[in-house]
VOGU-3710 file (C-alpha; in Angstrom, 3 decimals, decimal comma):
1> xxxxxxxxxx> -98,534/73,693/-71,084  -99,721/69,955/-70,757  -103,584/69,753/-68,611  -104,167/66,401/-67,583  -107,216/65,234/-69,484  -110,752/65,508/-67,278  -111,392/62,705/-65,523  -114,954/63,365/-64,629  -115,304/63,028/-68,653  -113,787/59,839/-68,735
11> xxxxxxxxxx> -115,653/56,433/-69,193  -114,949/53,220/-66,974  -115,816/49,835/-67,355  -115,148/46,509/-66,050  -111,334/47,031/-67,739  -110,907/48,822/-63,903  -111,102/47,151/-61,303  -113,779/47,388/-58,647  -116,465/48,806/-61,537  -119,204/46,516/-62,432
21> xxxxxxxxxx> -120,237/48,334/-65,913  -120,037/46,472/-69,123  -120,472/49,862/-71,020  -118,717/52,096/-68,491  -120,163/54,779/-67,026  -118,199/58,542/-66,366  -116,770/58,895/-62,970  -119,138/61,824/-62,448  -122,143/59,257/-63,098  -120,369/56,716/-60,937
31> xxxxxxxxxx> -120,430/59,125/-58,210  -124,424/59,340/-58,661  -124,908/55,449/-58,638  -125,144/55,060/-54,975  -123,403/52,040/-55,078  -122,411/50,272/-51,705  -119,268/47,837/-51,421  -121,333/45,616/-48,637  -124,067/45,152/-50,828  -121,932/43,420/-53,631
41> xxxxxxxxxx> -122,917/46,244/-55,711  -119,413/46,809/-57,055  -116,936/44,175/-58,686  -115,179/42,504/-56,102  -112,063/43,014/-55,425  -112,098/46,820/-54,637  -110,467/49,268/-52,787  -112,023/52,620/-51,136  -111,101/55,430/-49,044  -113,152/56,714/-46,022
51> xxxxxxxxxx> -113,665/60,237/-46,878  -113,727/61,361/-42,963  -111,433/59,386/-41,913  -109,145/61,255/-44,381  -110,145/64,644/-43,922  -110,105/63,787/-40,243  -106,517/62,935/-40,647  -105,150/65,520/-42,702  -106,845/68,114/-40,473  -105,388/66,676/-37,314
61> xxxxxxxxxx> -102,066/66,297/-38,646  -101,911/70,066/-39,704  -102,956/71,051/-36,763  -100,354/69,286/-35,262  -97,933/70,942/-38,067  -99,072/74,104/-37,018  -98,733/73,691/-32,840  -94,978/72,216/-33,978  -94,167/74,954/-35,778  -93,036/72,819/-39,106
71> xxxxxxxxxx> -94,557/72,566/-42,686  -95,532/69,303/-44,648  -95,195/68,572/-48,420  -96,872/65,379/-48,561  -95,430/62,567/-50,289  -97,370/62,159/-53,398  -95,796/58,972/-54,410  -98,071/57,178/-51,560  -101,725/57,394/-54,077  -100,764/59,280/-56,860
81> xxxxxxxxxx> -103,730/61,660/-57,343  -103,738/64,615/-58,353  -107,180/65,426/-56,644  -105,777/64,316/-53,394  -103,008/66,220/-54,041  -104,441/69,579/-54,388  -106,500/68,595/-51,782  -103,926/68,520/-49,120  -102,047/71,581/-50,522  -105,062/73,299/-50,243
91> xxxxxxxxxx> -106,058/72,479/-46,831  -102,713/73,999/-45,672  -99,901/72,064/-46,946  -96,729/74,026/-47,681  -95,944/72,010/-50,997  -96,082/68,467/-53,098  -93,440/65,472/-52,505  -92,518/63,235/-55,596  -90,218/60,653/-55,869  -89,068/60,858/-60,001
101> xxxxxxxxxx> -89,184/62,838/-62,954  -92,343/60,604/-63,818  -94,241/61,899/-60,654  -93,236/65,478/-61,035  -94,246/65,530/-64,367  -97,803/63,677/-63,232  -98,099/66,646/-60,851  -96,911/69,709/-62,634  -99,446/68,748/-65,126  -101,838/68,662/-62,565
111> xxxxxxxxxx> -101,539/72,763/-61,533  -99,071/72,090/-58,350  -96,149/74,539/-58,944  -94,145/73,667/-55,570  -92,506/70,439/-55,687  -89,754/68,618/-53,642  -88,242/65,930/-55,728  -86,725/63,960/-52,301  -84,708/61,565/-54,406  -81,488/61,385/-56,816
121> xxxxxxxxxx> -82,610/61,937/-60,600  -79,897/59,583/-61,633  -77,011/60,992/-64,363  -76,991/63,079/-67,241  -79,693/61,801/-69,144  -82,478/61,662/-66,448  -80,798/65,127/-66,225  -81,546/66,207/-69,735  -85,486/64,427/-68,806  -85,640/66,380/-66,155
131> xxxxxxxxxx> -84,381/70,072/-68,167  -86,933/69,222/-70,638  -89,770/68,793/-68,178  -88,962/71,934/-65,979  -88,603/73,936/-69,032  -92,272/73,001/-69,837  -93,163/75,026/-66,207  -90,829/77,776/-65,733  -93,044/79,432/-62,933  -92,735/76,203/-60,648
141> xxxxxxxxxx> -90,903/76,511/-57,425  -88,393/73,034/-57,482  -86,183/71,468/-55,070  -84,012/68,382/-55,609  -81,907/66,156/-53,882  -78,253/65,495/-54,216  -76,033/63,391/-52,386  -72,639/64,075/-54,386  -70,765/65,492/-57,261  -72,211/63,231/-59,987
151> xxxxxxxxxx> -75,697/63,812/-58,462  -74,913/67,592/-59,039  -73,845/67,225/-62,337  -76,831/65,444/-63,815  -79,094/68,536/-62,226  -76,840/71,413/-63,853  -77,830/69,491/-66,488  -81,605/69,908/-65,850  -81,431/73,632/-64,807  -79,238/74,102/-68,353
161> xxxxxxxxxx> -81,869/72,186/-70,683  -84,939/74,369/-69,200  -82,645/77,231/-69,076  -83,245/78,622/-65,614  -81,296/80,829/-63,968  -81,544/78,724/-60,520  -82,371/75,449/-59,585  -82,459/74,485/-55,561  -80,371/71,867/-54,435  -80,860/70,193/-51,292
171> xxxxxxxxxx> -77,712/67,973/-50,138  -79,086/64,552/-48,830  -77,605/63,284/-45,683  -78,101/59,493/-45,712  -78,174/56,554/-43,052  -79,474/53,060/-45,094  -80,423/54,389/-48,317  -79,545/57,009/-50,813  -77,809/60,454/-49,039  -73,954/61,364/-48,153
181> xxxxxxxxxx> -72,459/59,243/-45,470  -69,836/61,374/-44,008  -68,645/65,152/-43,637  -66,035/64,323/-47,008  -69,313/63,504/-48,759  -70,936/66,664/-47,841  -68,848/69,076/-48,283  -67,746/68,004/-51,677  -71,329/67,989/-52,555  -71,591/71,673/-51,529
191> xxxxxxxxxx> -68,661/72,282/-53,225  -69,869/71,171/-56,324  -72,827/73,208/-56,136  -71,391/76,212/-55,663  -69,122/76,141/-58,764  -72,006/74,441/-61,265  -73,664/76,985/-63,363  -77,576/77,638/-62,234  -77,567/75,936/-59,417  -78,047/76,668/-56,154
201> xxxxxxxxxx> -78,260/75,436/-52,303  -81,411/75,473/-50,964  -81,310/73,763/-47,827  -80,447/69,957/-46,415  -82,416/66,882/-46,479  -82,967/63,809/-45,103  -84,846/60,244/-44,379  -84,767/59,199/-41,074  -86,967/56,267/-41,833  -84,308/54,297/-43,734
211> xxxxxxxxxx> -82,474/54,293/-40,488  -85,073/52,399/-38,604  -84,007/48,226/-37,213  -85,902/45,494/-35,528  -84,832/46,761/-32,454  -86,573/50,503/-30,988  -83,992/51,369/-29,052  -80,603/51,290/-31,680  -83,483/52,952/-33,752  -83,397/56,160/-31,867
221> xxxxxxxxxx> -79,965/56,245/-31,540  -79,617/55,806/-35,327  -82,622/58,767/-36,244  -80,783/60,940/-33,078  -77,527/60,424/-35,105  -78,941/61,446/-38,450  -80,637/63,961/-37,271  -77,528/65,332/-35,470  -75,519/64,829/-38,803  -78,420/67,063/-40,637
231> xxxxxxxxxx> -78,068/69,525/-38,680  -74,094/69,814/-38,987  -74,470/69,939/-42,857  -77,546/72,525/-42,470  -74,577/74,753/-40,712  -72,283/74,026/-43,193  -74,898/75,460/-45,736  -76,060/78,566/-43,792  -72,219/79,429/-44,095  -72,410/79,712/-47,552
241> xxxxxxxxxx> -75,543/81,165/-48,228  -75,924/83,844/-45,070  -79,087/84,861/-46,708  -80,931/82,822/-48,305  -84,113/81,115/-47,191  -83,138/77,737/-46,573  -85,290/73,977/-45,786  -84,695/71,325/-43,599  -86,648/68,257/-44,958  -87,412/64,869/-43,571
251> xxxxxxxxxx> -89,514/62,541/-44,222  -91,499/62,619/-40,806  -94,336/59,773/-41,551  -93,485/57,073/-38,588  -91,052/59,284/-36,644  -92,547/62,847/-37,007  -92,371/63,957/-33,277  -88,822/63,072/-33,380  -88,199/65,209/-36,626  -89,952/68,305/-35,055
261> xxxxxxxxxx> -88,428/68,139/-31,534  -84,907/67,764/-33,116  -85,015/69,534/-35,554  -87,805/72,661/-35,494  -85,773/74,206/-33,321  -82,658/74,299/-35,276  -85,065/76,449/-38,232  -86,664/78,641/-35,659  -83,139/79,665/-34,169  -82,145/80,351/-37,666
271> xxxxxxxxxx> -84,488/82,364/-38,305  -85,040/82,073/-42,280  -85,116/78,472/-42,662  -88,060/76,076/-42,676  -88,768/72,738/-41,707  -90,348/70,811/-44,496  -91,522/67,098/-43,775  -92,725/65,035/-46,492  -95,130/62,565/-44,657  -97,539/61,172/-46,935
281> xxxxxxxxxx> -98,407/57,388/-46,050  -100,283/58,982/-42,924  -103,173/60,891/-43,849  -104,480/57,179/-44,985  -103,369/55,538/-41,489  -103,357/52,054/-41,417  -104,238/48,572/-39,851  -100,820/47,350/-39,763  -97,240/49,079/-40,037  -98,586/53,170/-39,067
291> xxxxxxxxxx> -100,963/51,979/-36,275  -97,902/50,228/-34,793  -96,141/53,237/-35,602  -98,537/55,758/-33,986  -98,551/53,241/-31,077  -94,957/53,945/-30,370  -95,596/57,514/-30,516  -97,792/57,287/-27,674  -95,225/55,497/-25,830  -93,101/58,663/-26,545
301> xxxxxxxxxx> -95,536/60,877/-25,559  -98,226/61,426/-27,729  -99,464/64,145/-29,408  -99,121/67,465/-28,672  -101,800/70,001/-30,554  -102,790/73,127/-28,972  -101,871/72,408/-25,714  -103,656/69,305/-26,216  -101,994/66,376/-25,577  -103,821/63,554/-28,098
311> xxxxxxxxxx> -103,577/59,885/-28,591  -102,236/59,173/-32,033  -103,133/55,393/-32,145  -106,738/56,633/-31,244  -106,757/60,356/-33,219  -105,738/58,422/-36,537  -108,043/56,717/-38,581  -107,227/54,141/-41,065  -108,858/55,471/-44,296  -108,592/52,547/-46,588
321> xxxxxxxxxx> -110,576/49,607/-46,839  -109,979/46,391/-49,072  -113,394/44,561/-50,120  -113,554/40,561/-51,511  -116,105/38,252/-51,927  -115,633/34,374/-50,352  -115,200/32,122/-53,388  -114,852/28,718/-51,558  -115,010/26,852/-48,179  -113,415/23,790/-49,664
331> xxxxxxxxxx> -112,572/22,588/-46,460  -113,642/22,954/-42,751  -111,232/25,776/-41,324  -110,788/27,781/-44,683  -111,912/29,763/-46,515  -110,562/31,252/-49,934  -112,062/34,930/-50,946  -111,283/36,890/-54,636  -107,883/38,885/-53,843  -104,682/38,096/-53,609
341> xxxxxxxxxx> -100,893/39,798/-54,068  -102,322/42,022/-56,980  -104,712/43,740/-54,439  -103,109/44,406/-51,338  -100,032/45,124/-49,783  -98,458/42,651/-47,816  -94,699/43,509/-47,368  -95,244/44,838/-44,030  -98,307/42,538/-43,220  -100,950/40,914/-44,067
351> xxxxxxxxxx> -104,746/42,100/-44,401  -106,981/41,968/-41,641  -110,532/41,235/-41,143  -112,647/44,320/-40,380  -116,119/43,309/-40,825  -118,543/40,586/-42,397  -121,349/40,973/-44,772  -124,218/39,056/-46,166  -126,763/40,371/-47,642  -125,978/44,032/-47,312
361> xxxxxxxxxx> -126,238/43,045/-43,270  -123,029/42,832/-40,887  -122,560/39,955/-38,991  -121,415/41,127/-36,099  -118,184/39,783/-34,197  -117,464/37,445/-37,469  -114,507/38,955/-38,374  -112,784/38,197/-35,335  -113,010/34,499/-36,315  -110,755/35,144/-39,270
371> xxxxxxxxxx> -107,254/35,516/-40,122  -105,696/36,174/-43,189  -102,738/33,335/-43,181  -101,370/33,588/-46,614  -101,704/35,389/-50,259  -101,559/33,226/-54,047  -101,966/36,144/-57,057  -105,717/36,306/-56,992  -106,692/34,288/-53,791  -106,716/34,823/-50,200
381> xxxxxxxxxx> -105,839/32,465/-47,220  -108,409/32,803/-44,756  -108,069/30,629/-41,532  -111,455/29,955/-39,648  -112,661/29,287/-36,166  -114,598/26,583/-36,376  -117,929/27,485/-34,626  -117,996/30,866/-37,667  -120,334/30,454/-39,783  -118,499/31,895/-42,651
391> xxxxxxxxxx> -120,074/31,007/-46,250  -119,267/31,465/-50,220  -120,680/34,786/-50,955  -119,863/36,765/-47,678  -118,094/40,182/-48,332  -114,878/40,736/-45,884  -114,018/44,786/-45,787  -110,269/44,353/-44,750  -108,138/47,220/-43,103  -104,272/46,896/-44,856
401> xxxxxxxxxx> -100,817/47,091/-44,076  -98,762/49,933/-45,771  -100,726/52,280/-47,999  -97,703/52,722/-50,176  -97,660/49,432/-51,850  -101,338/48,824/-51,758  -102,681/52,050/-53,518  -100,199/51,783/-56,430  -102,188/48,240/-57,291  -105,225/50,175/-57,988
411> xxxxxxxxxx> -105,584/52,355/-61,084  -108,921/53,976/-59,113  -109,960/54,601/-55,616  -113,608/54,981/-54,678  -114,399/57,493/-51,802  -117,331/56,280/-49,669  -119,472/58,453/-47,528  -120,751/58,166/-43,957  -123,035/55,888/-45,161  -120,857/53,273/-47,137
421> xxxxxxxxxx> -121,469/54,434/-50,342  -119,507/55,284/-53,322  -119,393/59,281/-54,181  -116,483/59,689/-56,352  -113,860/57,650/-58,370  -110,403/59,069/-57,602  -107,922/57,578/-60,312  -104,300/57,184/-59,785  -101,481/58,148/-62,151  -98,558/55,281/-61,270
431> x> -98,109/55,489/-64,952
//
């Protein structure tokens, strides 16, 4: 069986991002340098995650898992690590999300041994990729998606290569993006699982999110329609397998409460099915696309944990923090700092000024004064107010827009304590 190599054994240098070594150090030494991103002390551009501000969200939104009655297999595609991973799963998640063959096989290699792959595998050769790796971990619990005959096909291929006797198939119902369309779609999909070899139906899936617009109201009545259409094709299931333990699955990261109300109680009436959603972008929160998102979730009512009804725009905590050093002030009103397209996410915004540094010392309400207006590769944008007295050499920490596409520029995150200083190097495998 394949370990992933120890990565408190490996050495980093300035070839990573973010590490100011010439000769590297081990990420276990790193962890015992005490270095602090407002200082300067590490090589700007670099990205870090707010330890309690993660564990704050991941233990709030189990909680809330728990009070809903629903399970979570976080997406693991959102940072790729393995140590965050296992750290989820063992704080009380059900399972591991991936996205690809490349990700499961990231994982399994890991130690996780329940995985939901939420996404066609492609045809018969990813199938034959995918035989091969499952073979490799016969003892792992594995779900994947399929959204029609061909889909089938390629994953009676995988369950033939690793010769298992079973391999789950969930039937993807789909509004936007990948998943059957229509009833036709479905039931030939079931159909073809129940006459492949090895295979077998494990349940129903979805992604709500890919029916999302512009506009919130034809939203809901596109997620209310999905959801509706998940739950005819989870009936459709239960009549052929009147026994089995079945899963519901969305994705649940912007649109959770709606998941749980519509659907939890479709599982619990069942009685041997399970909701499963796969939110992972959330336990890092955001400054952009999920704190607009857990704004509209107050506007539908909150949160509801133990009888408790909580604020999710004020409960979650954006975990991530984006740190650059001002290069230039070339010109009165702007300001260029060291970061650009191949630091940060900006598909669904761009980053915003947190906080202002000189010295080691904040400079309180500076931030405000700046504005992020546009990205090159390498350089930032910054428009400035003109009484701020910004200068070359200031460090901006900036909260980002979409975890997703911002964690998968960094081959290592570096956790930070209470105190703003680096305690651990957490590397990512994006391959």
């Amino acid at each position: 069986m394949q370990v992933l190599s120890r990565w408190d054994s490996q050495r980093l240098s300035t070839t990573t991002r973010g590490i100011p070594l010439v000769d590297g150090a081990t990420t276990e030494e790193i962890g015992r340098q005490r270095w602090s991103p407002s200082r300067g002390d590490l090589a700007l551009p670099a990205l870090t995650l707010d330890e309690a501000a993660f564990a704050a969200n991941r233990d709030l939104f189990l909680k809330w898992c728990a009070s809903a009655g629903v399970s979570v297999a976080p997406h693991a595609k959102t940072p790729m690590s393995p140590e965050l991973a296992s750290s989820l799963r063992a704080a009380g998640a059900w399972g591991t999300t991936v996205a690809n063959i490349q990700q499961a096989a990231v994982l399994l290699a890991s130690g996780e041994r329940r995985l939901l792959l939420a996404n066609e595998i492609g045809g018969l050769a990813a199938g034959r990729r995918l035989g091969a790796l499952l073979g490799a971990y016969p003892d792992v619990e594995f779900h994947a998606f399929a959204d029609s005959p061909a889909a089938v096909a390629a994953l009676a291929e995988a369950a033939r290569i690793a010769g298992r006797s079973e391999l789950s198939v969930l039937v993807e119902l789909g509004a936007g993006r990948a998943g059957a369309r229509d009833r036709a779609a479905i039931e030939a999909t079931i159909a073809a699982v129940l006459a492949a070899d090895r295979l077998v139906l494990g349940g129903v899936a979805t992604y709500e999110g890919a029916a999302a617009t512009p506009d919130t109201e034809a939203t809901m009545r596109a997620i209310a329609a999905l959801l509706e259409r998940t739950i005819d094709a989870f009936a459709l299931v239960r009549i052929t397998a009147p026994q089995r333990p079945l899963i519901i699955s969305a994705g649940g990261s912007a649109y959770f409460d709606i998941v749980a109300r519509l659907l939890a109680p479709v599982a619990q009436a069942d009685g041997n099915a399970r909701l499963v959603l796969r939110s992972g972008a959330l336990f890092f929160a955001d400054h952009g696309i999920y704190a607009r998102a857990f704004a509209e979730i107050d506007r539908r009512g909150g949160l509801l944990v133990d009888s408790q009804h909580l604020s999710a725009a004020e409960s979650f905590r954006p975990a991530l923090t984006l740190w650059a050093e001002v290069l230039s002030r070339p010109e009165d009103g702007l300001a260029i700092a060291g970061f650009g397209m191949r630091d940060a996410s900006f598909d669904q915004g761009l980053p915003v000024p947190l906080r202002v540094f000189r010295d080691g010392v904040e400079l309180h309400g500076l931030a405000a004064a700046l504005a992020v207006s546009r990205l090159n590769d390498q350089h930032a944008f910054l428009s400035v107010a003109p009484e701020a007295g910004l200068a070359v050499g200031d460090i901006i920490a900036l909260g980002i827009s979409h975890p997703c596409t911002c964690l998968d520029r960094w081959r290592v995150i570096l956790g930070l304590d209470a105190d703003g200083v680096v305690t651990r190097v957490l590397p990512t495998q994006f391959g």
